[in-house]
C-alpha positions in Angstrom: 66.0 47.9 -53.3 64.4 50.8 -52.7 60.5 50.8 -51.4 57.8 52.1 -52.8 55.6 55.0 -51.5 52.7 52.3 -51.1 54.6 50.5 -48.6 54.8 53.7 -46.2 53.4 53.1 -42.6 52.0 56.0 -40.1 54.9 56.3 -37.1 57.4 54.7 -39.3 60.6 56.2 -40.2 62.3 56.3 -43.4 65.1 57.6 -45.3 65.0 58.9 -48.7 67.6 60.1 -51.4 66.5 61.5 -54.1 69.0 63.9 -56.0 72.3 63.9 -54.2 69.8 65.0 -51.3 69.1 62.8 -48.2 65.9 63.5 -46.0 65.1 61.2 -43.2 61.8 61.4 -42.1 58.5 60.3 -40.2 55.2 59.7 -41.2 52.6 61.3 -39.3 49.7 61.5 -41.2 47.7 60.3 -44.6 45.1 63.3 -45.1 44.4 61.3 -48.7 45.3 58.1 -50.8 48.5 58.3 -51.8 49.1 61.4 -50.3 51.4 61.4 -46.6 52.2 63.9 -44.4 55.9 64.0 -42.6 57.9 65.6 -40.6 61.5 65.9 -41.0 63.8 64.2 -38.5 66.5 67.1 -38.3 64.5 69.8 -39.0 60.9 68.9 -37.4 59.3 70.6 -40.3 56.2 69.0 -41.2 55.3 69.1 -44.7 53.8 66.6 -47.6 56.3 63.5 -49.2 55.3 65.0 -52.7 56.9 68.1 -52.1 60.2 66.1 -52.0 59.6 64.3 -55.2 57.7 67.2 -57.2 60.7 67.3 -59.9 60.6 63.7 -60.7 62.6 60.9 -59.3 66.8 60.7 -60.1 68.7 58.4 -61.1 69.7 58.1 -57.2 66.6 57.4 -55.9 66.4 55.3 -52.9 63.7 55.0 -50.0 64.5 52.9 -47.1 62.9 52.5 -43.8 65.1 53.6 -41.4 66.8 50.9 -39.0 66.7 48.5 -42.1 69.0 50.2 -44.4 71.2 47.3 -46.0 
């Protein structure tokens, strides 16, 4: 079951899929409410989670923290 953005944690690191895409990620910041800054694991781009979900959510859409993916 996937989590919802609510449940996100500063340091954690998570794992979402969203489109045939996968981005794993960590959060590093929450400048706003509801709003989170991350940086990608592979690419260390930092950048904000609603850029990732800006076109709407698929019909794949999962978000797990990462080291509890079930």
């Amino acid at each position: 079951m996937a989590l919802s953005f609510d449940n996100l944690r500063i340091g954690k690191k998570y794992s979402l899929r969203n489109f045939g895409e996968t981005f794993d990620f960590q959060v590093i910041a929450m400048p706003e409410e509801g709003s989170y800054k991350v940086k990608d694991l592979n690419t260390l781009e930092v950048f904000l989670l609603e850029d990732l979900v800006q076109y709407g959510k698929g019909k794949d859409f999962d978000l797990q923290e990462l080291g509890n993916l079930d």
